[in-house]
Structure formats: structure tokens, C-alpha cells
C-alpha positions in Angstrom: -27.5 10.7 29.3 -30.2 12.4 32.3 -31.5 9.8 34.4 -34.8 11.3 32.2 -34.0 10.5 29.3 -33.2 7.3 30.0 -35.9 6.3 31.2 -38.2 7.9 28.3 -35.8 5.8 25.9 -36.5 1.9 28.2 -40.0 3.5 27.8 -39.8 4.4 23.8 -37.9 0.9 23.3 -40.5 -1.6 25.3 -42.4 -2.9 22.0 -39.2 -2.2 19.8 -40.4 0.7 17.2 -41.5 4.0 17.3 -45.0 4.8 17.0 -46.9 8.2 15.7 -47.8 9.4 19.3 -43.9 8.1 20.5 -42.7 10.5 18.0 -44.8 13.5 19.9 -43.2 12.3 23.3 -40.2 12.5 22.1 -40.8 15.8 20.5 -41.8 17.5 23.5 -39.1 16.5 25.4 -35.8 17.5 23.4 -37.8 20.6 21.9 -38.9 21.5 25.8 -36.0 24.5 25.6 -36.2 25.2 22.1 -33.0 23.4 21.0 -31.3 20.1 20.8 -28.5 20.2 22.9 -25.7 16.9 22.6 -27.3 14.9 25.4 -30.2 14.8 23.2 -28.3 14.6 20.1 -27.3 11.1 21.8 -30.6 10.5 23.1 -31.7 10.5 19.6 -29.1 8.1 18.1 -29.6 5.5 20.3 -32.9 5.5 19.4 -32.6 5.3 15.9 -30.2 2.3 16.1 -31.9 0.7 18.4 -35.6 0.5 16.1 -33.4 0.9 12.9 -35.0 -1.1 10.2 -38.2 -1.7 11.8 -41.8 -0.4 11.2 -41.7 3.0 12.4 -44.3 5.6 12.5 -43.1 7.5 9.3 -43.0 10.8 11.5 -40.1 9.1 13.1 -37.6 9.8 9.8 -38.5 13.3 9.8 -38.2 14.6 13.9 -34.7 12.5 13.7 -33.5 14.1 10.1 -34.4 17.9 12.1 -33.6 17.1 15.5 -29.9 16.1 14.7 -29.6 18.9 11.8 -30.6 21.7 14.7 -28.0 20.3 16.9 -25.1 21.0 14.3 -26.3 23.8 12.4 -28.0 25.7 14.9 -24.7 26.0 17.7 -23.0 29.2 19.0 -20.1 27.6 17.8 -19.9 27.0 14.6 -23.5 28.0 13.2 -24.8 26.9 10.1 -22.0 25.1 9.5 -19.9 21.4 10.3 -16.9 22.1 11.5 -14.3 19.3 12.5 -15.8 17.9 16.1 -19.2 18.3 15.0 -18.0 15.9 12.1 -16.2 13.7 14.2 -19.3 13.3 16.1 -21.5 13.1 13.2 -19.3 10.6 11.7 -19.0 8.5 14.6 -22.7 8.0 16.0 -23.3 7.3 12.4 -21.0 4.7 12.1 -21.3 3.3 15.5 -23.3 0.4 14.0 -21.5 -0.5 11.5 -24.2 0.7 9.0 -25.6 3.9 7.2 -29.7 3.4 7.2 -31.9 5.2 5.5 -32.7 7.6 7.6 -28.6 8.3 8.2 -28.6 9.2 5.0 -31.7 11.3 4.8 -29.8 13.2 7.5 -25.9 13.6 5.7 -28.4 14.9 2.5 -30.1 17.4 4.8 -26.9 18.4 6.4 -25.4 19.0 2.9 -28.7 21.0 1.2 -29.0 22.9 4.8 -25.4 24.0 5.7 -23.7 27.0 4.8 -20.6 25.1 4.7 -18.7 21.5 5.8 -15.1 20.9 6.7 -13.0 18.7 4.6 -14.0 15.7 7.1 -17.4 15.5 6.6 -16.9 16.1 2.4 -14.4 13.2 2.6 -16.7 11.0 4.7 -20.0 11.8 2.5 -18.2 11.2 -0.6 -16.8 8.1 0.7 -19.8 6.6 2.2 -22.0 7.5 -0.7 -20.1 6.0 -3.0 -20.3 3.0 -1.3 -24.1 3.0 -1.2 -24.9 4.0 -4.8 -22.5 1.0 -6.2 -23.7 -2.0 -3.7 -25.9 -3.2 -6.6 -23.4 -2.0 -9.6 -25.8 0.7 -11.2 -26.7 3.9 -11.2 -30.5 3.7 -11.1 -33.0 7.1 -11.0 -33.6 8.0 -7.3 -29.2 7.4 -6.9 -29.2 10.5 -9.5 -31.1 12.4 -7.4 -29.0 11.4 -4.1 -25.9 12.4 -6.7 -27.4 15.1 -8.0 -28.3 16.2 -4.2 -24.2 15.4 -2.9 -22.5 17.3 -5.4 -25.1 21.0 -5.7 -26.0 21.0 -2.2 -24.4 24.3 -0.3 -22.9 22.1 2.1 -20.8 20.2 -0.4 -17.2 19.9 -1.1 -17.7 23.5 -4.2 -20.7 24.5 -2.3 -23.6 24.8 -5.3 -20.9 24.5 -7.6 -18.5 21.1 -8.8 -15.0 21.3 -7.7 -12.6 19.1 -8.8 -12.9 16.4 -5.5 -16.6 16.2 -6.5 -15.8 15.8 -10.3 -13.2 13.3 -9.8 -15.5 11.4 -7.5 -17.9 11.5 -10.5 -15.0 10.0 -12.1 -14.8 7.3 -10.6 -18.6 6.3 -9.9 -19.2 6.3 -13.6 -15.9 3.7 -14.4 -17.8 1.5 -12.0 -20.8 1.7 -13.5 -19.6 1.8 -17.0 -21.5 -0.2 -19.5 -24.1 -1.4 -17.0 -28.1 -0.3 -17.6 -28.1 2.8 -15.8 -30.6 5.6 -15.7 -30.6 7.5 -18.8 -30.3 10.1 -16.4 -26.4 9.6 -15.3 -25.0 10.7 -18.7 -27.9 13.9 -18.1 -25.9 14.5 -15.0 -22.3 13.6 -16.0 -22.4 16.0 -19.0 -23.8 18.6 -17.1 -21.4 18.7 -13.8 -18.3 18.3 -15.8 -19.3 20.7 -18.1 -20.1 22.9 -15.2 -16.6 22.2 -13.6 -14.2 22.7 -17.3 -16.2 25.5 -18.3 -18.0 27.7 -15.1 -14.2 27.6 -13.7 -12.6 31.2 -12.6 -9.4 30.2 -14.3 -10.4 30.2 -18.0 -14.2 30.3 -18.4 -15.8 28.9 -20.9 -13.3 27.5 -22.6 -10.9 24.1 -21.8 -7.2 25.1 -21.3 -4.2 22.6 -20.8 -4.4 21.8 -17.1 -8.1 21.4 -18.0 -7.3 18.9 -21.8 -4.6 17.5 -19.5 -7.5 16.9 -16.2 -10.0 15.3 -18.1 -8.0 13.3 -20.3 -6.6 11.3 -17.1 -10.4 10.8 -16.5 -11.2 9.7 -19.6 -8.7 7.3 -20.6 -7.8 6.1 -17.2 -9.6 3.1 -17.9 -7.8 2.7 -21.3 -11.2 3.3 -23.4 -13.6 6.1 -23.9 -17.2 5.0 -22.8 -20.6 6.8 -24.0 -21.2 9.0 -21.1 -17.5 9.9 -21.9 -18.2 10.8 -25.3 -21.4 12.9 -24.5 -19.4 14.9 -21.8 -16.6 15.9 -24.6 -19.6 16.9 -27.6 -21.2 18.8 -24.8 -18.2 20.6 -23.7 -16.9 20.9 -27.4 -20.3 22.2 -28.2 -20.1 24.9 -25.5 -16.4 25.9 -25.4 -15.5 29.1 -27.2 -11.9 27.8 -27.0 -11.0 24.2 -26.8 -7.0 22.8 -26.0 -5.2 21.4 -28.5 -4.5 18.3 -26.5 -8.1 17.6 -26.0 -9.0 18.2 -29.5 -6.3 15.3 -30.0 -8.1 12.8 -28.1 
């Protein structure tokens, strides 16, 4: 890091957060070219974990969250998209200190509605990580939805806008964590509708459920031994829309 930046960071740091005309310092100085260049990128990190959890100016979230999304997306290199160093680095500085804050995770859910595109890495480590967030309390509660509902239709997920089958199975596997607990009535909203989305919007046999398909979600299902009610809502909903429906499935 420039001798510069450096010292604007021992500056920043003095009283130990980030106040509203801190985060216009700042500004100015990593916008001064136009773009945020790695340097900065670091610049930025080091920051963040260094007043993470403390009383920031709000303004704070939001220059981080854009700062770091114009430094991936906004490269000659791989523009608009993450490719496999930039999620290395991503992955890295994000787990440098041992911990995913809330403003880390503003930024993966920015990356993922903002990119065009993200390489297996990042999908794996998003997935991963999220998963890990949404069942530290052992429910699915309303704003986890939305960060859900965010991961799996945002262009820079695993199917893009739509579900493929590592972003279904994750679903999978969430909702046998969660199953039985008092979750938002909106889960079973979201689990019918993106496995619905994934049997039925496939390019394989559209609108209707096919062996491979009966054979898919009846490992799902059962995998647990028992058929739960978010279960049973996602087979009337797909038995509801299916002009065709797999003689296997129609067994279960």
C-alpha cells in the first residue's frame, strides 16, 4: 500500500470508526482517477476489518459495498464479471478475519445481483458461506428469504436468473436443516416456486417432470426418510403445473 494511503488509513483509524465526513475523505481519494485500482481495493479492506462491528457513519456500508464491486466488475480483464483470481482475492480478504460481517455480505449480494457472470469458485464459496449464515440460529426467518431469494435469481449466480441444479440442491439441503422449525411462511413461498422453476422451466423436458427429473427430486425428498410440508407443497405445486408428470414421482 502507497506511503499515502497509509497514512490516510493511521489517520481514518485514530478514534477507531468511520465517520460521515471520513467516508468523503476516503471517497475522494480512491475515486481521484475514476476507478478503484487493487491497492485501493486493499486499502479498503483493511479498513473495514479494522472498524468492523463498530458505529460507523452508515455512508460507510455503501462507498465499501461500490468501491470493491468497481474493482471486480469494472476491470479490462475480465469486465463485468468474477473470474478465478478475482475470486481468490475476493475470497481471501473476506475471510482474512475469520468472519463474514455484514457489510461482506452486502458486498457477495451486490457482486451476485451486479455481475454478468461468476466462476465456479465464487458460486461454491457464496453458497457455502451463506449457508452457514442463514442456519447459525436454526431458522429461516423473513429478511434470510430475501438474502435466499437474492443468492439463487441474482445474474451472478450459479443458473444466472434462473435455478440450476447446485442452487436447487443447496435449497435442498437448507430446508432439511430447517425442517419443522417456525420459519417464515415465506420459505415454503420460495421453495415451491424455485423448484418448480428448476423441474419445470428446464430445456430438457419443459413443463413437465421426466425420470432423471421423478428420480432428482425423489433423492431430495426422501433423503431424510420423511416427506416434510414444504415438501408436500413443492410436489402439489409441480403436480398442479406439469402437463406430464413421471410415473415414479406419481408413486411417491
Amino acid at each position: 500500500m502507497s506511503e499515502k494511503l497509509e497514512q490516510l488509513k493511521t489517520a481514518i483509524l485514530a478514534d477507531g470508526v468511520i465517520d460521515a465526513e471520513e467516508v468523503i475523505t476516503i471517497k475522494n481519494a480512491i475515486y481521484e482517477d475514476g476507478k478503484i485500482d487493487r491497492e485501493e481495493a486493499d486499502f479498503m479492506f483493511a479498513l473495514n476489518d479494522a472498524v468492523s462491528g463498530k458505529e460507523n457513519h452508515y455512508s460507510w456500508k455503501d462507498l465499501f459495498v461500490k468501491a470493491i464491486t468497481d474493482h471486480v466488475l469494472k476491470d479490462d480483464t475480465s469486465y463485468g464479471s468474477v473470474d478465478d483470481e478475482e475470486a481468490d482475492y475476493l475470497i481471501g480478504k473476506i475471510q482474512g478475519d475469520s468472519k463474514i460481517d455484514e457489510i461482506e455480505q452486502a458486498l457477495i449480494l451486490k457482486i451476485i445481483e451486479k455481475a454478468t457472470g461468476t466462476c465456479d469458485k465464487f458460486q461454491d464459496f457464496v453458497l457455502v458461506s451463506f449457508k452457514n449464515l442463514i442456519l447459525e440460529d436454526g431458522v429461516i426467518d423473513a429478511a434470510e428469504v430475501k438474502t435466499i431469494k437474492s443468492i439463487i435469481y441474482g445474474a451472478g449466480g450459479a443458473g444466472g436468473a434462473k435455478i440450476d441444479v447446485k442452487e436447487a440442491e443447496w435449497l435442498f439441503e437448507l430446508n432439511d436443516a430447517v425442517s419443522g422449525k417456525a420459519n417464515h411462511e415465506n420459505w415454503t413461498a420460495l421453495m415451491v416456486e424455485a423448484i418448480g422453476k428448476y423441474i419445470l422451466e428446464d430445456e430438457t423436458s419443459p413443463n413437465e417432470v421426466d425420470d432423471t427429473e421423478a428420480e432428482w427430486l425423489i433423492s431430495k425428498i426422501m433423503k431424510d426418510g420423511s416427506m416434510d410440508n414444504v415438501e408436500k407443497a413443492i410436489l402439489d405445486s409441480i403436480k398442479a403445473k406439469a402437463t406430464k408428470i413421471s410415473s415414479k414421482l406419481e408413486a411417491l
